[in-house]
MARBA-3410 file (N, C-alpha, C, O; in Angstrom, 1 decimal):
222
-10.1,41.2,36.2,-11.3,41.4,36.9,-11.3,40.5,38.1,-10.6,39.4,38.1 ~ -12.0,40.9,39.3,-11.3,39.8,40.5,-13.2,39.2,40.7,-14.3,39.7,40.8 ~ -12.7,38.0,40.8,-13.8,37.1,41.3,-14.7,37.2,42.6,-14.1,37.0,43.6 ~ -15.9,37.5,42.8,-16.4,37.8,43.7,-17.6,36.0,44.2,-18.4,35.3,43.6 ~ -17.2,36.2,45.3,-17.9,35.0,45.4,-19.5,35.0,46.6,-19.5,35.7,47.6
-20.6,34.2,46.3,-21.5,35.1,46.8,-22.1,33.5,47.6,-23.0,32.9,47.1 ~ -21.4,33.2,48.9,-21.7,31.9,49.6,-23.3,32.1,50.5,-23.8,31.0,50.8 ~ -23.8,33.0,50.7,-24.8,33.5,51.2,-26.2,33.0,50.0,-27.4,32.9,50.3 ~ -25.8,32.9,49.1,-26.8,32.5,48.0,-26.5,30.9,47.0,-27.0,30.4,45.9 ~ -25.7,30.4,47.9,-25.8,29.2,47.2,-27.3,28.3,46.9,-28.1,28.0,47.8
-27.4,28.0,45.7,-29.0,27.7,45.2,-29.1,26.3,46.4,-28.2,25.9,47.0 ~ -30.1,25.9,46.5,-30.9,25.4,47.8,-31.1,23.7,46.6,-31.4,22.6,47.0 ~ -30.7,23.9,45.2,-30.9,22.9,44.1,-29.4,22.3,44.7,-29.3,21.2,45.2 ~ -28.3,23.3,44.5,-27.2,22.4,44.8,-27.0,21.8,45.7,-26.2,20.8,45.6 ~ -27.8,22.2,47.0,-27.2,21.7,48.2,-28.2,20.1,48.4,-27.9,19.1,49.1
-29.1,20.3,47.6,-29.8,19.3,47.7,-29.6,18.2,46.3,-30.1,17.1,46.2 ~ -28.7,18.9,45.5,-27.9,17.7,44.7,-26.4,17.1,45.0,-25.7,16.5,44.2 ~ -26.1,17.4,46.1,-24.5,17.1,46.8,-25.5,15.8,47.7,-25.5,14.6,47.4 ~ -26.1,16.4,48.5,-26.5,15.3,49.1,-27.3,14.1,48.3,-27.4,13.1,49.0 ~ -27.9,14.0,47.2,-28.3,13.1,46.5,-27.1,12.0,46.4,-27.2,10.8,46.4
-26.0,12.8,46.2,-24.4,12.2,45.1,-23.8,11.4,46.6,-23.2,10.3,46.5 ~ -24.0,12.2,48.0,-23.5,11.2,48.8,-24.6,10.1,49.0,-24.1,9.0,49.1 ~ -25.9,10.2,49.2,-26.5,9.2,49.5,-26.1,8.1,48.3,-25.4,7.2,48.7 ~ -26.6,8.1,47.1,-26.4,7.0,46.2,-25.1,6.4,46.4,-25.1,5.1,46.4 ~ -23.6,7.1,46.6,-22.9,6.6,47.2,-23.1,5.7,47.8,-23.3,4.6,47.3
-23.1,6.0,49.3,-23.2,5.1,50.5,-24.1,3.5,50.0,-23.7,2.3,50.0 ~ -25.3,4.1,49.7,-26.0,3.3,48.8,-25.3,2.2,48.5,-25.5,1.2,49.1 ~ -24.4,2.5,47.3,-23.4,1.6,46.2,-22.9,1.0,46.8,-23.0,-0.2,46.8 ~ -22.0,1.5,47.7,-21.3,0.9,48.9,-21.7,-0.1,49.5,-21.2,-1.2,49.4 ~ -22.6,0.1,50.2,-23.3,-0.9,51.4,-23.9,-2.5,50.4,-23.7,-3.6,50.7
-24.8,-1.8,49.2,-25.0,-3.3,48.4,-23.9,-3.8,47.6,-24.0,-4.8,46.9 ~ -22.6,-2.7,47.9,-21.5,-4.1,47.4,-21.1,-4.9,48.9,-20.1,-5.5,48.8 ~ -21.6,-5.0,49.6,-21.1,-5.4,51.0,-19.6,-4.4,51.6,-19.0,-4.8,52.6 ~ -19.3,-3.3,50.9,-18.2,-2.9,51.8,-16.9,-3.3,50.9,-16.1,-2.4,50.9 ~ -16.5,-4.2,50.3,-15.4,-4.6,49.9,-15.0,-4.3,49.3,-15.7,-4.0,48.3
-13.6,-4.1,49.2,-12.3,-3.0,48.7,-12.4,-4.0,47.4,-12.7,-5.2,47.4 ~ -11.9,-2.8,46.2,-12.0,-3.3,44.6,-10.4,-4.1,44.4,-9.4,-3.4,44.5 ~ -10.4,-5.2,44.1,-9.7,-6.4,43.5,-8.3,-5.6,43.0,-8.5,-5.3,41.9 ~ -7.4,-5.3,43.2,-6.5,-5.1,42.6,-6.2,-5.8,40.9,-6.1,-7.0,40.4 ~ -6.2,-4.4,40.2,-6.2,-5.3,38.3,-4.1,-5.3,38.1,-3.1,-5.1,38.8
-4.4,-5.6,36.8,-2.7,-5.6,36.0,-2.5,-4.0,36.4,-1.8,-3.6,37.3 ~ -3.3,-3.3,35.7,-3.0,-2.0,35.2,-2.6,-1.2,36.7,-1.7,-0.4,36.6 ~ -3.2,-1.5,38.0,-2.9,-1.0,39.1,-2.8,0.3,39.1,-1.8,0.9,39.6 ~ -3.9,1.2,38.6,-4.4,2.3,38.3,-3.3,3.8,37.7,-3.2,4.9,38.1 ~ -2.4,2.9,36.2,-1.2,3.4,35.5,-1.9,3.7,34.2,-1.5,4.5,33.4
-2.9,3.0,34.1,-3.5,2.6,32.6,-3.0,1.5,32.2,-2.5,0.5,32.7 ~ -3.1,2.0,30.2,-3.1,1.0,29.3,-1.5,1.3,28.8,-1.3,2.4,28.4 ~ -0.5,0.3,28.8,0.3,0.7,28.2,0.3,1.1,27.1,-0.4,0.4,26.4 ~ 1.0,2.2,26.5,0.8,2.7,24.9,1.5,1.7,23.7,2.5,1.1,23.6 ~ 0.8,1.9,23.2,1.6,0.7,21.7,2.7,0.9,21.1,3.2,2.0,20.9
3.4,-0.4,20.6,4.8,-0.1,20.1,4.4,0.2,19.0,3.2,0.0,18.6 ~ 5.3,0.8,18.1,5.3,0.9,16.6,4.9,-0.4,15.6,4.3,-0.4,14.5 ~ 5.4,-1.3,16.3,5.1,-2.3,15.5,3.6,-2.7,15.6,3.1,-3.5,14.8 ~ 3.0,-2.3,16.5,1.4,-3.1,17.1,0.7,-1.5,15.8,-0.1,-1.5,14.8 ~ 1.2,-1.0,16.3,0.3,0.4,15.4,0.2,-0.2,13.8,-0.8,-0.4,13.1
2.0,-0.6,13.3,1.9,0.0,11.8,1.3,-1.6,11.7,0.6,-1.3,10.7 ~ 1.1,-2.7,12.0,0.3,-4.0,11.7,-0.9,-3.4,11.6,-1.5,-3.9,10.6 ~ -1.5,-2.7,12.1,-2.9,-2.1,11.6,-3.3,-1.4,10.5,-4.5,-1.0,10.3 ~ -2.2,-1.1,10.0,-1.9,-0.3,8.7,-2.2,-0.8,7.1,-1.2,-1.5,7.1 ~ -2.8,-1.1,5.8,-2.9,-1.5,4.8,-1.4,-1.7,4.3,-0.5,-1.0,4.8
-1.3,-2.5,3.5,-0.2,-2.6,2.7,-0.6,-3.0,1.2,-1.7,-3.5,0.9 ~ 0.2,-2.8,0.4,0.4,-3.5,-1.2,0.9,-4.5,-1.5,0.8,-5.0,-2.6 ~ 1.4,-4.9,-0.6,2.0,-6.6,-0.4,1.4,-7.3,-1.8,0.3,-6.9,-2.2 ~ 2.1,-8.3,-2.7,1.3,-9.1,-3.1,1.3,-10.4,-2.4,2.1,-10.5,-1.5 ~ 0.5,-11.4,-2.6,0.7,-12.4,-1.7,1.7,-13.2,-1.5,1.8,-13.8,-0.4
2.6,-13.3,-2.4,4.1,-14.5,-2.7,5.1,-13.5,-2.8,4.9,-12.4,-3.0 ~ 5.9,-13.8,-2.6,7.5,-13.2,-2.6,8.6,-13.6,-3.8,9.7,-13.1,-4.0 ~ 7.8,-14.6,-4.5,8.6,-15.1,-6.2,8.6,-14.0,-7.2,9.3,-14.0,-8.2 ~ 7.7,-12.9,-6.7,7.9,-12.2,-7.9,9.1,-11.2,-8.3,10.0,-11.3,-7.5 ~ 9.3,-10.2,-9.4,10.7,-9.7,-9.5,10.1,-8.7,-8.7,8.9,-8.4,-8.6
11.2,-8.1,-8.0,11.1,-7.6,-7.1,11.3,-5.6,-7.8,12.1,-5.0,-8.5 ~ 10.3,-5.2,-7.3,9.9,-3.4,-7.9,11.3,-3.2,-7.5,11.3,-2.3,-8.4 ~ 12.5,-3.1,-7.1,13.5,-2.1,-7.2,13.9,-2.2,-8.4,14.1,-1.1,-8.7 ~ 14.2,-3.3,-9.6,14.8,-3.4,-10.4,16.0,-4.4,-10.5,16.8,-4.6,-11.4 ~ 16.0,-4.8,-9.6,17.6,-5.6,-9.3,17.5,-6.8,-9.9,18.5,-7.5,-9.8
15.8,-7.6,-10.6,16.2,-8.5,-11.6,16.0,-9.7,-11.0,15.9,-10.7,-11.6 ~ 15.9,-9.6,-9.7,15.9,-10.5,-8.3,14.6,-10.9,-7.7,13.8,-10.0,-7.9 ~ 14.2,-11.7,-7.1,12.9,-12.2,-6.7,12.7,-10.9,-5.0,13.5,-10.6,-4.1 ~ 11.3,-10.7,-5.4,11.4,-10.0,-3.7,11.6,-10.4,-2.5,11.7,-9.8,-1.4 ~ 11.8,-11.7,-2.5,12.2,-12.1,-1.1,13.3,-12.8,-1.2,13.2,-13.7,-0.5
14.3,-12.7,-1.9,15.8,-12.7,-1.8,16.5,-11.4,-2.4,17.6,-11.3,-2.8 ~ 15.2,-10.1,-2.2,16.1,-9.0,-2.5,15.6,-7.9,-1.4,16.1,-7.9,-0.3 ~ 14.7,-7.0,-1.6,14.2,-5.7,-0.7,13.7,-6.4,0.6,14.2,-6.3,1.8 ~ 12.7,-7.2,0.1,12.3,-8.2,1.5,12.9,-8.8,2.6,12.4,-9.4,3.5 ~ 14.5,-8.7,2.1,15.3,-8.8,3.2,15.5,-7.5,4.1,15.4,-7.7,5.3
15.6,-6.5,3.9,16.1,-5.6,4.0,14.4,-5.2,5.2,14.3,-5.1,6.4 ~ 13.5,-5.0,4.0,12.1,-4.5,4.8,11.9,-5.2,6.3,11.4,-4.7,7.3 ~ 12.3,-6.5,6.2,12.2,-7.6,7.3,13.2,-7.5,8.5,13.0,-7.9,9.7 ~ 13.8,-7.2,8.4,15.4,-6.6,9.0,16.5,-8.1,8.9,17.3,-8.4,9.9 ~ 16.5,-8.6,8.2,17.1,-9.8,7.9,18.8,-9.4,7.6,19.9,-9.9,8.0
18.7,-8.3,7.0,19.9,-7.9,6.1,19.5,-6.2,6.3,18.3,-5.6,6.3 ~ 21.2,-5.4,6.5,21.5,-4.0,6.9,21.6,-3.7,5.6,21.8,-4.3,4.5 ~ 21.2,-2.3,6.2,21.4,-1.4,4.5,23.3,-0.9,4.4,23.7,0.2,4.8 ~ 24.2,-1.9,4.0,25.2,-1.7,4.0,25.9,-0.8,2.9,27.0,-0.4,3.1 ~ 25.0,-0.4,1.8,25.3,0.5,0.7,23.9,1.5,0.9,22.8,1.2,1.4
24.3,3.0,0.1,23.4,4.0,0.0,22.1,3.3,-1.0,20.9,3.5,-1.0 ~ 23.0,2.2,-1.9,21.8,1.6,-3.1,20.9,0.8,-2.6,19.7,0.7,-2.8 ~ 21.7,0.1,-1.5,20.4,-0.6,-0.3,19.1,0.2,-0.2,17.9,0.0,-0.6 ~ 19.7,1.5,0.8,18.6,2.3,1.0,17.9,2.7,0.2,16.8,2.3,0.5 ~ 17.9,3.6,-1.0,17.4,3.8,-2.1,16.2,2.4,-2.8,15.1,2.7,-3.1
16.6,1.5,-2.9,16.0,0.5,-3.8,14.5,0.1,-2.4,13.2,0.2,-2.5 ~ 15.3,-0.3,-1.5,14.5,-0.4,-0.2,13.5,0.7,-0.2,12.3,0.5,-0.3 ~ 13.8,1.3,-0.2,12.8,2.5,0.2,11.9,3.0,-1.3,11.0,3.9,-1.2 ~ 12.2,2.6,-2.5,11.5,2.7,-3.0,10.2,1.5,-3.2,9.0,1.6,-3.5 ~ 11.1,0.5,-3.0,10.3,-0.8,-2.4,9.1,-0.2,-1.5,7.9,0.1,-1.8
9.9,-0.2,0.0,8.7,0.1,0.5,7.6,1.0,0.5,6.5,0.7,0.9 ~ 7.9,2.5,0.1,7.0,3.1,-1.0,5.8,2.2,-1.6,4.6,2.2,-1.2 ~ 6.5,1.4,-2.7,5.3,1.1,-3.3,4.3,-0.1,-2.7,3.1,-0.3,-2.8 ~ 5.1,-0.7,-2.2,4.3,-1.7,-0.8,3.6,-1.1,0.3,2.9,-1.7,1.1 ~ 3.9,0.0,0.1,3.2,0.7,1.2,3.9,0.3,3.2,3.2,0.3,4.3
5.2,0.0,3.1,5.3,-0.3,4.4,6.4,0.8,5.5,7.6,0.9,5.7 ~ 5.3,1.2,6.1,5.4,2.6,6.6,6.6,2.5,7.5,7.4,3.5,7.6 ~ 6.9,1.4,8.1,8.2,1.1,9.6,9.4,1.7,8.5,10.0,2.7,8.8 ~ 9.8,1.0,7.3,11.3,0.6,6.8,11.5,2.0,6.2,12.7,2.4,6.2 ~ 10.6,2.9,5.7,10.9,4.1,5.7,11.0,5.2,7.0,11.4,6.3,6.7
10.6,4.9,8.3,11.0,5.6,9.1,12.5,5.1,9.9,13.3,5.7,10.6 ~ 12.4,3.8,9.6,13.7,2.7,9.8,15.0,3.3,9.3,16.1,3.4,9.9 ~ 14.7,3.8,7.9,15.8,4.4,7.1,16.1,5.7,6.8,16.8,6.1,5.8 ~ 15.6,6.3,7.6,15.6,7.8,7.9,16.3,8.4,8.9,15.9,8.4,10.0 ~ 17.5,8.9,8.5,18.5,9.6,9.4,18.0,10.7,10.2,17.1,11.4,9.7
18.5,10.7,11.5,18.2,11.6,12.6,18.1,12.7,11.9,16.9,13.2,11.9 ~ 19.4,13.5,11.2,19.4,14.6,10.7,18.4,15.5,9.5,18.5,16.7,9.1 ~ 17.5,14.3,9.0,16.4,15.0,7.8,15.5,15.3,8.4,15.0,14.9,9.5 ~ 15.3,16.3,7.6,14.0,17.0,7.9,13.0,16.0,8.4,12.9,15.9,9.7 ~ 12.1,15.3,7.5,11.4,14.3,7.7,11.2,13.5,9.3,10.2,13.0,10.0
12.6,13.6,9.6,13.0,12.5,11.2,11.9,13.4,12.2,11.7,14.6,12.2 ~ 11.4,12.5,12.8,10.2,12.8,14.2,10.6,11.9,15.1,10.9,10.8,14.6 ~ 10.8,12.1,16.4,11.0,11.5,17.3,10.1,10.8,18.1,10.5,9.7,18.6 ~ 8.8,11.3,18.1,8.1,10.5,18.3,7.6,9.4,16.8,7.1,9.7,15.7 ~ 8.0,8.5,17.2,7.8,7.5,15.9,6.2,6.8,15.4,5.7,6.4,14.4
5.9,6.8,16.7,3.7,6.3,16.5,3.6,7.5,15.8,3.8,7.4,14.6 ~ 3.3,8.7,16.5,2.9,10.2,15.4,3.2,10.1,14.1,2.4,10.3,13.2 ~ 4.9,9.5,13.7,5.3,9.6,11.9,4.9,8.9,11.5,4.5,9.2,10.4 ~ 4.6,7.3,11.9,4.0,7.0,10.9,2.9,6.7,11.1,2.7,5.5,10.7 ~ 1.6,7.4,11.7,0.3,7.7,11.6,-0.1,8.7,10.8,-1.3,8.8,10.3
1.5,9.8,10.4,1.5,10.9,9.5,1.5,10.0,8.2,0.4,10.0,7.5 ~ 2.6,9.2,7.9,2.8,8.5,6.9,2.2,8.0,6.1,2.3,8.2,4.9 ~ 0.9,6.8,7.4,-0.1,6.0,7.1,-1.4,7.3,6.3,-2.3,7.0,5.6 ~ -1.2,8.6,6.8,-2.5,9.4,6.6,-2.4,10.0,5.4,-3.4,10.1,4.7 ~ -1.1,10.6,5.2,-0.8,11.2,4.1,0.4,11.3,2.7,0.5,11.9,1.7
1.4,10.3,3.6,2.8,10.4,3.4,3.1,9.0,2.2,4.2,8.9,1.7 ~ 2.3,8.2,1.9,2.5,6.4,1.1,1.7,6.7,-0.4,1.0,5.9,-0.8 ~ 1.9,8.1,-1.0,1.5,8.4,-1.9,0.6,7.2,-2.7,1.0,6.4,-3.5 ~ -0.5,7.3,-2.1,-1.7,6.3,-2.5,-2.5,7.2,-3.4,-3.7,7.4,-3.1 ~ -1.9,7.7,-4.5,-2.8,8.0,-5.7,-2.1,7.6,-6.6,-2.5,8.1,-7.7
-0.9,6.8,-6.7,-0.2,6.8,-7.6,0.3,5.0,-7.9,0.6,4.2,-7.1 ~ 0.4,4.9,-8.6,0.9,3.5,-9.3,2.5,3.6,-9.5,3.1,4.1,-10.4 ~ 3.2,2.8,-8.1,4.7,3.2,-9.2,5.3,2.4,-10.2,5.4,1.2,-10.1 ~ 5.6,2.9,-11.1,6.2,2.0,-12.8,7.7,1.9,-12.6,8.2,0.8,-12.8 ~ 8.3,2.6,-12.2,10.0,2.1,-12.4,10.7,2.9,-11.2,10.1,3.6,-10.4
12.0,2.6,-11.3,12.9,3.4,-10.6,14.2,3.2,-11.2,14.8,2.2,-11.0 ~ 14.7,4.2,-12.1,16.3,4.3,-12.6,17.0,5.0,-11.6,16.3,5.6,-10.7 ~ 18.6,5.0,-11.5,19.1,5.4,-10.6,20.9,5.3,-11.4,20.9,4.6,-12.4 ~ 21.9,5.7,-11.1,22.6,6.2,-11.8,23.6,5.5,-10.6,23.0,5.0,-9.7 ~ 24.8,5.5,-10.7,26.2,5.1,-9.6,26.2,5.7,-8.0,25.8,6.8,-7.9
26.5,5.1,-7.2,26.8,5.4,-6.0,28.2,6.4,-5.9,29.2,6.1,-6.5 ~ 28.0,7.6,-5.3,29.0,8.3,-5.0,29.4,8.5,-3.5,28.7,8.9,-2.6 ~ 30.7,8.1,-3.4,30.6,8.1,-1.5,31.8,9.1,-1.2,32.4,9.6,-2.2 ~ 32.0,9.3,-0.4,33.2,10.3,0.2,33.1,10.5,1.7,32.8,11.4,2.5 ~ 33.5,9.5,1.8,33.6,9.1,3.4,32.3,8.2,4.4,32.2,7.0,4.5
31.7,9.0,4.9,30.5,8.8,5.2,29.4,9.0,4.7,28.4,8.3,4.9 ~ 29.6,10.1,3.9,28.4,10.5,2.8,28.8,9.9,1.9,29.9,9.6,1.6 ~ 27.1,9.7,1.2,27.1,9.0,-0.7,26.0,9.9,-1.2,25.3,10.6,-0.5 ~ 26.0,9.6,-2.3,25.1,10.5,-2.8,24.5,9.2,-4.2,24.9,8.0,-4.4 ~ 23.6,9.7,-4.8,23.0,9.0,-5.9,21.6,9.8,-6.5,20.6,10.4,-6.0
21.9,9.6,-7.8,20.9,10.2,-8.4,19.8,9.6,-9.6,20.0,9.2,-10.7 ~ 18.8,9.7,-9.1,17.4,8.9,-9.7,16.4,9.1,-9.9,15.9,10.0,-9.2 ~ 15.7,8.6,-10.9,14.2,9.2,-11.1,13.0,8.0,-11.3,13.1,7.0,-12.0 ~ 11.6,8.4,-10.4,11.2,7.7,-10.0,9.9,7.9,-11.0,9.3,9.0,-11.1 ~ 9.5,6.5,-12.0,7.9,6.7,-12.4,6.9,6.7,-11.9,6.7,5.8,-11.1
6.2,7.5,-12.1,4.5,6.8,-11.6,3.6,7.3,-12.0,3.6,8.4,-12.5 ~ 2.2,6.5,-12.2,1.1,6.9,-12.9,-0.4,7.4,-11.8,-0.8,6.6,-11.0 ~ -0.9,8.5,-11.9,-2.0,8.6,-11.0,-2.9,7.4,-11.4,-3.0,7.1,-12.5 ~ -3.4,6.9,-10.3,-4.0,5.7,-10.3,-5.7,6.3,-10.4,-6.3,7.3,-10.0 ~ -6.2,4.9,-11.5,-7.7,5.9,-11.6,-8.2,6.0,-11.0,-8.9,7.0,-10.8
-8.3,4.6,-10.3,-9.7,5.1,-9.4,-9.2,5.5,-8.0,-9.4,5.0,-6.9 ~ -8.8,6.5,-8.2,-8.5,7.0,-6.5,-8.0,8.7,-7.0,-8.5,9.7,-6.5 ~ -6.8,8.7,-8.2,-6.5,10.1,-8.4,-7.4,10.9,-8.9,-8.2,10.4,-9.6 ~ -7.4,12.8,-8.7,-8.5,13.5,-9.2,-8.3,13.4,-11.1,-7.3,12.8,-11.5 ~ -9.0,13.8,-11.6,-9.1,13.8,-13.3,-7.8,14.4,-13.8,-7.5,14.0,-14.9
-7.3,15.0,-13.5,-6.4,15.4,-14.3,-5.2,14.9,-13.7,-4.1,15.1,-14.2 ~ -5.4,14.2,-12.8,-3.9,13.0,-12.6,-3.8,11.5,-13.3,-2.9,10.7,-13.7 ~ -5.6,11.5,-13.4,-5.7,9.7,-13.3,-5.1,9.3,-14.4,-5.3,9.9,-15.4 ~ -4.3,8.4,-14.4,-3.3,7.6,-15.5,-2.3,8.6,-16.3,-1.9,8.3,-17.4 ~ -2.0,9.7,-15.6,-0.9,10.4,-16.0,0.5,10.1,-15.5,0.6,10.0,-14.3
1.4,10.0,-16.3,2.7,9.4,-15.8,3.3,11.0,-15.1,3.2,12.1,-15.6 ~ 3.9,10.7,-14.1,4.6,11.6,-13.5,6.2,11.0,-12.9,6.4,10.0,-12.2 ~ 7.1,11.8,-13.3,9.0,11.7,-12.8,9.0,12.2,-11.7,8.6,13.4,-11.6 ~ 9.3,11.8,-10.9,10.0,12.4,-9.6,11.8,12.2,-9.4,12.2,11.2,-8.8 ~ 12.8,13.0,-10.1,14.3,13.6,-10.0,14.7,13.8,-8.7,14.0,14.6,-8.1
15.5,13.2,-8.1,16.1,13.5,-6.8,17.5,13.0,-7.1,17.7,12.1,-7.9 ~ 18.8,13.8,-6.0,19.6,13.9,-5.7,19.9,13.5,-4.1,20.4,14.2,-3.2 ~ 19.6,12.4,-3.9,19.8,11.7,-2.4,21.0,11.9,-2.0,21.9,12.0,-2.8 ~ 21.2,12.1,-0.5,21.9,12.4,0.5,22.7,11.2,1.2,22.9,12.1,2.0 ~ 23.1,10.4,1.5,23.0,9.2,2.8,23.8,9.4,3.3,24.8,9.6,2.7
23.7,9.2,4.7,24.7,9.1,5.7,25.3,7.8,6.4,24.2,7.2,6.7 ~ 26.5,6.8,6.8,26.7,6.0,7.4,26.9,6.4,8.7,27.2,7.6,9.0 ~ 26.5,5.2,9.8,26.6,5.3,10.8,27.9,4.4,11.3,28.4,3.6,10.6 ~ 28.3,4.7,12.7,29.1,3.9,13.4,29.3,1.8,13.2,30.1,0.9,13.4 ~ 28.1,1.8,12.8,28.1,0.4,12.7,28.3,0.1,11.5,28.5,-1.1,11.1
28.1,1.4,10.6,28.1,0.7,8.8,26.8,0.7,8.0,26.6,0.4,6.9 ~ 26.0,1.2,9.1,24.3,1.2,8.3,24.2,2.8,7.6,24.5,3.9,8.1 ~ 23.6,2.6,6.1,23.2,3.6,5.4,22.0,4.0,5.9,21.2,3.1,6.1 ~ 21.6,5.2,6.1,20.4,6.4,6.1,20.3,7.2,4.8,21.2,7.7,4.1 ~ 19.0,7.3,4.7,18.5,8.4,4.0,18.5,10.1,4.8,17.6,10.3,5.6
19.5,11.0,4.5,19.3,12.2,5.3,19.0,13.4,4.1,19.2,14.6,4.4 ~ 18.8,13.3,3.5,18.0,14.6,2.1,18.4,14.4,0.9,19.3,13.7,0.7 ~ 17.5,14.9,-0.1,17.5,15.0,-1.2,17.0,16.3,-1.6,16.4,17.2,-1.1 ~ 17.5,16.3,-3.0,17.4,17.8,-4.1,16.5,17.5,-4.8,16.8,16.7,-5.7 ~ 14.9,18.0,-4.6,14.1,17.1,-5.5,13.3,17.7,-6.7,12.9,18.8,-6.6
12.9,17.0,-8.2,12.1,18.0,-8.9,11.1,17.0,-9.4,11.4,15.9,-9.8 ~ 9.9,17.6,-9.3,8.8,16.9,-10.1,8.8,17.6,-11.4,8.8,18.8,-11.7 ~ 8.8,16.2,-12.5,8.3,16.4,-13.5,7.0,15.6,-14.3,6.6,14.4,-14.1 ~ 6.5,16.6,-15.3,5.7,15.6,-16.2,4.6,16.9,-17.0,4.7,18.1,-16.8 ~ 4.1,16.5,-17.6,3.4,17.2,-19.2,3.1,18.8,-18.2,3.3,19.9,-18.7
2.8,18.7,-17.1,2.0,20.6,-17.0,2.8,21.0,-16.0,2.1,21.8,-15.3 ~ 4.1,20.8,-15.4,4.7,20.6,-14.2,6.2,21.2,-13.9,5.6,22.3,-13.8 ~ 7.3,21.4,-13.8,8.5,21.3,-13.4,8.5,22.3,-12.3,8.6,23.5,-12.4 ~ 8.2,21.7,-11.3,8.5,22.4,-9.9,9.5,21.9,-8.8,9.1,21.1,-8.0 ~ 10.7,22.2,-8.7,11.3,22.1,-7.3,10.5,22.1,-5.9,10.0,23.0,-5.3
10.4,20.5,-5.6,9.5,20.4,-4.5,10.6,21.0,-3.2,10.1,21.7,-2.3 ~ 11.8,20.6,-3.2,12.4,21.0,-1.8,13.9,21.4,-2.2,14.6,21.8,-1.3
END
């Protein structure tokens, strides 16, 4: 349809509200005395956008307060001479069990960076924009209905670059947060992990074969 324009009838309100919008101008102007606005930091670019790290600090965690305690992967070890290195970036994930234990660590700590940290380019999961994943993460992704109880895991298999390992994860729906027919139900999570090394020697998480189990359940999630 083509636009017809009808300048012969412009309302007599508009023309008399254009001119309102320059007087109060001028106005503004004159009781600032005239003087040009201060040059700021921003230099009219804006706000620079936040790093990842300024974001995920705003994020809750599970943290307990001390680092003496045994540390949730299983390794027997205090958490801050074990995962806590790793979560911290103190120490590389030089083995696939690194990653694995780590990441189930940070799971249950809730810390959203060391799982996007440890996520190979090539998984599914990988987002490039990294604020978006873990704002995904923080929203939906730190399975916060659940209590994790253990993590078994079976030998490292490597063949070159790839390893593989295979593990199952406990956890109980937490009561006061999961719906009724989760709350305090133990549930298995079976996976078949993927990892890839990189050029420098750092292990990634790049897929897994996964199945949920437990009392009303056995579904292949992916």
């Amino acid at each position: 349809m083509m636009r017809r324009f009808f300048f012969s009838k412009i309302s007599i309100f508009l023309v008399l509200a254009l001119l309102c919008s320059k007087i109060s101008a001028f106005a503004a102007r004159k009781k600032g005395g005239g003087k040009k606005p201060v040059a700021g930091s921003n230099r009219g670019f804006g706000i620079a956008p936040p790093t990842l790290d300024e974001v995920v600090s705003g994020f809750r965690t599970r943290l307990p307060e001390t680092d003496d305690h045994d540390c949730p992967c299983g390794s027997s070890k205090a958490y801050g001479d074990c995962c806590k290195l790793l979560h911290i970036g103190s120490r590389e994930c030089t083995a696939p069990v690194d990653v694995l234990r780590s990441r189930y660590s940070a799971f249950r700590y809730r810390l959203v960076k060391h799982i996007i940290e440890t996520t190979h380019p090539t998984c599914r999961d990988y987002q490039e924009d990294k604020i978006a994943w873990a704002k995904d993460l923080h929203k939906q992704g730190m399975f916060d209905s659940y209590n994790f109880v253990a993590l078994e895991h079976g030998p490292e298999s490597i063949e070159g670059d790839e390893g593989f390992i295979e593990f199952t994860v406990k956890m109980a729906g937490r009561e006061d947060i999961a719906t009724p027919t989760l709350a305090g139900k133990e549930t298995k999570v079976s996976e078949r992990s993927k990892f890839l090394r990189d050029s420098q020697g750092t292990w990634a998480y790049a897929s897994g074969e996964v199945r949920m189990e437990d009392a009303t359940q056995d579904a292949i999630l992916n």
